[in-house]
C-alpha positions in Angstrom: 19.5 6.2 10.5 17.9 8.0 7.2 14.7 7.2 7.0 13.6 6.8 2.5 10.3 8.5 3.3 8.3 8.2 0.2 5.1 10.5 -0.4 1.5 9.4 0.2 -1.9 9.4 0.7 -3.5 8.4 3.9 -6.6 6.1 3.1 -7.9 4.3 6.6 -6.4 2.5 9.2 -7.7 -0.8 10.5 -6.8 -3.4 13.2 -4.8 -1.7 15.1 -1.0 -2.0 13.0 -2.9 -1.8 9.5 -3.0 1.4 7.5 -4.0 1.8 3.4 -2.3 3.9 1.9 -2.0 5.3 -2.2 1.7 5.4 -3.3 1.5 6.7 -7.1 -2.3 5.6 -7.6 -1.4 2.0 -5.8 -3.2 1.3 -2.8 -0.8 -0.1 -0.4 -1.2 -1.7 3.0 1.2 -0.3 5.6 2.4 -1.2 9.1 1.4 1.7 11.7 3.7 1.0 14.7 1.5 3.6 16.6 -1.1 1.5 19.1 -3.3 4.7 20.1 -6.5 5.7 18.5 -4.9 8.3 16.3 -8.9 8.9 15.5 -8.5 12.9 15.8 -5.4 12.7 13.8 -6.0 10.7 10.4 -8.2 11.7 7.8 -8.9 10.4 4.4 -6.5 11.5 1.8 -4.4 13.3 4.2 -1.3 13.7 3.1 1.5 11.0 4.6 4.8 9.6 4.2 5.7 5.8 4.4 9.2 3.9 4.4 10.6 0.6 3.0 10.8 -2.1 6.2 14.1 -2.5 7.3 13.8 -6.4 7.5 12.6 -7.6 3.7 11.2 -10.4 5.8 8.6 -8.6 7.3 4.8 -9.6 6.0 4.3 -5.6 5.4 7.3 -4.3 3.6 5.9 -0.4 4.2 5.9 1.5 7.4 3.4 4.6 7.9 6.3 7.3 9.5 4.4 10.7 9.0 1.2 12.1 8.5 0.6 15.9 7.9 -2.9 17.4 8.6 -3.8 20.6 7.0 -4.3 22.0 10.3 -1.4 20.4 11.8 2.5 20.3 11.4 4.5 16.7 10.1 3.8 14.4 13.0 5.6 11.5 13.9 3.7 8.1 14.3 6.7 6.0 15.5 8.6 7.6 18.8 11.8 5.8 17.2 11.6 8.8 15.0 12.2 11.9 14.8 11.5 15.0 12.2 
C-alpha cells in the first residue's frame, strides 16, 4: 500500500493516540498509532507527515506516519510502515 503522506507540523501529543498537528495553518487532531512515550522524539513544530484514515468511519480521519527531527532521519511512528 501507498501511503498519501501529506506535509506537517508537529504541535503536541496528548492521551496517548492523540497528536495536533498544522496542515496548511489548520490545526488538526491526528491518531498516533505509536503507544510509547516518544518524549525524546517529538518536538514542537517539528516537521511531520500525516495520512488520510483508511476507514472514513474512523472518529480521526488523519494518521501521524512520520516525524523528521532536525537531528534525526524520517522516522516511522507506525511499525505497519515502512520509509
Amino acid at each position: 500500500m501507498i501511503l498519501e503522506l501529506i506535509p506537517a507540523l508537529f504541535i503536541i501529543r496528548y492521551k496517548r493516540f492523540f497528536a495536533d498537528v498544522l496542515i496548511n495553518g489548520e490545526l488538526v487532531t491526528s491518531h498516533t498509532p505509536n503507544t510509547g512515550s516518544m518524549k525524546t522524539c517529538l518536538e514542537k513544530d517539528d516537521p511531520c507527515w500525516v495520512s488520510p484514515a483508511e476507514n472514513p468511519e474512523r472518529k480521526l480521519n488523519i494518521t501521524f506516519d512520520y516525524q523528521n527531527r532536525s537531528t534525526q532521519s524520517n522516522s516511522s511512528l507506525d511499525s505497519k510502515n515502512s520509509l
